[in-house]
C-alpha positions as CSV (number, residue, x, y, z in Angstrom):
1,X,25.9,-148.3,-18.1
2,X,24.2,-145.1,-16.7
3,X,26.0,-144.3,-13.3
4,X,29.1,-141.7,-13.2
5,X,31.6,-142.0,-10.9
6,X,34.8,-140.1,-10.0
7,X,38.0,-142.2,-8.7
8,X,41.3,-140.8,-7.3
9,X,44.3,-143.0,-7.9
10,X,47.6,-142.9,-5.8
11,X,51.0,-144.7,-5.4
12,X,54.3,-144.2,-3.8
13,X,55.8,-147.1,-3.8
14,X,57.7,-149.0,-6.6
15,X,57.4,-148.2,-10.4
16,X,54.3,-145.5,-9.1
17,X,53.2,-144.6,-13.1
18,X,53.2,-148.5,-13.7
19,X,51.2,-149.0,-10.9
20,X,48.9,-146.2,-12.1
21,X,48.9,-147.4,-15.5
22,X,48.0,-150.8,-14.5
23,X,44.6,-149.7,-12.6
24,X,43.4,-147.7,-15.3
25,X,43.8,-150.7,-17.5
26,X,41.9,-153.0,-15.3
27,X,39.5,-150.6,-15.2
28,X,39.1,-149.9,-18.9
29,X,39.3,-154.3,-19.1
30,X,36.4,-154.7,-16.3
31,X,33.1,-155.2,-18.7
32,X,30.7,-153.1,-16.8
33,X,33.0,-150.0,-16.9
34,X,33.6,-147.6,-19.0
35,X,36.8,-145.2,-18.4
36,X,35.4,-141.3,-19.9
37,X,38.2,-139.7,-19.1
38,X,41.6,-139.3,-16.9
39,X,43.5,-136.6,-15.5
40,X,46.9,-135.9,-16.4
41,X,49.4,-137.1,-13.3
42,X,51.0,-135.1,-10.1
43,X,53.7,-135.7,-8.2
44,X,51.9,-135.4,-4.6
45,X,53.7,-134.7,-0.7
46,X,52.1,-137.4,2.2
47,X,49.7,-136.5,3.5
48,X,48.5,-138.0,6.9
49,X,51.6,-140.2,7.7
50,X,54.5,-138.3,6.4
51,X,57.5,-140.2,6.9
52,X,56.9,-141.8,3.3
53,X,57.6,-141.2,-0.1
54,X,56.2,-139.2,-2.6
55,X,52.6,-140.3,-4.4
56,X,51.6,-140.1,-8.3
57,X,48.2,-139.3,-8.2
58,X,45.6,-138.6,-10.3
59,X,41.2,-139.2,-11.3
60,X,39.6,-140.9,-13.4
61,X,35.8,-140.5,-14.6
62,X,33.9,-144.0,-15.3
63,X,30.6,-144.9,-16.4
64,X,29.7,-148.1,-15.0
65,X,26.8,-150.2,-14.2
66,X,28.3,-151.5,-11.1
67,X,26.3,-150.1,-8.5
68,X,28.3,-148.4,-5.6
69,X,29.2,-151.8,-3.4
70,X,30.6,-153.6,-6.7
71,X,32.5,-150.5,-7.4
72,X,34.2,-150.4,-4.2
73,X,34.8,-154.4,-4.4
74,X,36.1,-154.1,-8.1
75,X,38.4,-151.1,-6.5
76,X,39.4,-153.1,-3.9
77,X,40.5,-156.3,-6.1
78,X,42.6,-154.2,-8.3
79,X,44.2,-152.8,-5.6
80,X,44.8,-156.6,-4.1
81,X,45.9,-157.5,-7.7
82,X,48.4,-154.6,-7.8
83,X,50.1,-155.9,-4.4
84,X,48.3,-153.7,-1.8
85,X,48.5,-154.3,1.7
86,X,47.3,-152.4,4.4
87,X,49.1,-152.3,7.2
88,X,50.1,-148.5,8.3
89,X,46.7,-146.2,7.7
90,X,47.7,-143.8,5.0
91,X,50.8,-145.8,4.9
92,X,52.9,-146.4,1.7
93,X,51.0,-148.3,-1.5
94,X,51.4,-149.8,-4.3
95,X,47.9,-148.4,-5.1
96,X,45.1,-146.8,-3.9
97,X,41.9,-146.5,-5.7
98,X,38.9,-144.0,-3.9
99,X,35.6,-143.8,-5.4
100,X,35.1,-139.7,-4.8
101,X,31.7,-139.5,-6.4
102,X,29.0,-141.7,-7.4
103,X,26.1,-140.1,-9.7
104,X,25.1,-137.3,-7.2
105,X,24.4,-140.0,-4.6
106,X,25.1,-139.2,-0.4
107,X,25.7,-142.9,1.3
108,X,27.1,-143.8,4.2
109,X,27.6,-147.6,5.4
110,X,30.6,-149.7,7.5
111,X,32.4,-150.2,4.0
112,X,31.2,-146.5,1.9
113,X,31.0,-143.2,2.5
114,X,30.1,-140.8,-0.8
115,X,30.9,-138.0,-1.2
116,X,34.3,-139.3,0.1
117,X,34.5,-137.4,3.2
118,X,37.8,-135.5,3.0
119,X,37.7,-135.0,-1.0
120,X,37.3,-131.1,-0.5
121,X,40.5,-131.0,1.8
122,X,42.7,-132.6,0.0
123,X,45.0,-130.8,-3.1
124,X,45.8,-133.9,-4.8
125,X,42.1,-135.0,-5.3
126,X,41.1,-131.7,-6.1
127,X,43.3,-130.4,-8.6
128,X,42.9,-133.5,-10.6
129,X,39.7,-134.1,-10.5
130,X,38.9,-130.0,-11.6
131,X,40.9,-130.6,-14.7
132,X,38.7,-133.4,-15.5
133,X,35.7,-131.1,-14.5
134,X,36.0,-128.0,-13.7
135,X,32.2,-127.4,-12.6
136,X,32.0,-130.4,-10.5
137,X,30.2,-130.0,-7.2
138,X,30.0,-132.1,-4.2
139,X,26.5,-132.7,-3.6
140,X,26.9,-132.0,0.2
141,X,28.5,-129.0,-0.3
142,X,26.5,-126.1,-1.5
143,X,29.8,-124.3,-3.6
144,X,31.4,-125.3,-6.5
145,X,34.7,-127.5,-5.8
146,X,36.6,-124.8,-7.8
147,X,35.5,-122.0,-5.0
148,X,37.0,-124.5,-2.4
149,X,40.1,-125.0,-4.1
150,X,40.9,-121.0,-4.4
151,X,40.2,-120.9,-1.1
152,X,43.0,-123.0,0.0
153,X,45.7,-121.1,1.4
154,X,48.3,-123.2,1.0
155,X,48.7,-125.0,-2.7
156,X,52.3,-126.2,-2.5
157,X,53.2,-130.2,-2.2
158,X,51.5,-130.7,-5.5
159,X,53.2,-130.5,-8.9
160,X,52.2,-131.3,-12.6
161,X,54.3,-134.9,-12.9
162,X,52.9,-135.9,-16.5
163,X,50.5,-133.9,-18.0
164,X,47.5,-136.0,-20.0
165,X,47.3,-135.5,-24.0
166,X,43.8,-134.3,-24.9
167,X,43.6,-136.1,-28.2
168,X,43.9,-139.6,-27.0
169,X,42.6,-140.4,-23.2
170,X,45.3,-143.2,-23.2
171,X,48.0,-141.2,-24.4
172,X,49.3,-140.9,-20.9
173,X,50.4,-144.5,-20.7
174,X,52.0,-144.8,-23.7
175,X,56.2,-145.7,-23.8
């Protein structure tokens, strides 16, 4: 296993920390993937397509041998697993799983794009993914993501829901 990646996790529908909590465990279950670390959970306003609930989201950081493509499929069957179906883009979910980064890799094809193209914009990727790594850099972008987040002007519509216990990565989930 010797490929990072970076995941952002979202749900507003249902039991939203379940939901959560279920797609780290299938990813901590998958044999070719390793979860490293996870951020703690926020309590997120739509973005997009408003006229929906509130998300949970949060990151994760993996080490996987999966190249990107599995990734992506593995993502995508966890989400079918989990009850997602697509049917309003940025619509309510049961989950959403986004591969952010992979290694410091740029692709583009019908099915990938990485860097995930909108990663920078978006509060409720970035503050989780900073408190997972607070150097991290976007290898199209020539600034440290924590440069682009102060320079956000407007930082409401994401709150600390369930912060993450540093001793134990799974502490998170437990009852």
């Amino acid at each position: 296993m010797n490929n990072i990646a970076y995941l952002s996790l979202g749900s507003n529908l249902g039991d939203r920390m379940n939901y959560l909590k279920h797609a780290i465990q299938a990813l901590a279950c998958h044999p070719k993937i390793n979860v490293l670390a996870i951020s703690s959970v926020y309590e997120t306003d739509p973005v997009g397509y408003t006229d929906q609930g509130k998300f949970l989201n949060m990151a994760v950081k993996i080490k996987t041998s999966l190249d990107a493509e599995e990734l992506l499929e593995t993502c995508l069957e966890i989400e079918k697993s989990l009850g997602r179906v697509r049917e309003t883009k940025w619509g309510p979910r049961t989950i959403d799983l986004d591969i952010l980064l992979y290694n410091n890799e740029n692709r583009k094809t019908d099915r990938l794009i990485i860097p995930h193209p909108r990663m920078h914009e978006r509060l409720f990727v970035l503050i989780p993914i900073l408190e997972i790594d607070p150097f991290l850099k976007i290898p199209t972008i020539d600034k440290p993501l924590i440069d682009i987040l102060e320079q956000i002007p407007n930082k409401e519509g994401v709150r600390l829901w369930k912060q993450i216990n540093g001793e134990d990565v799974y502490a998170l989930f437990e009852s």
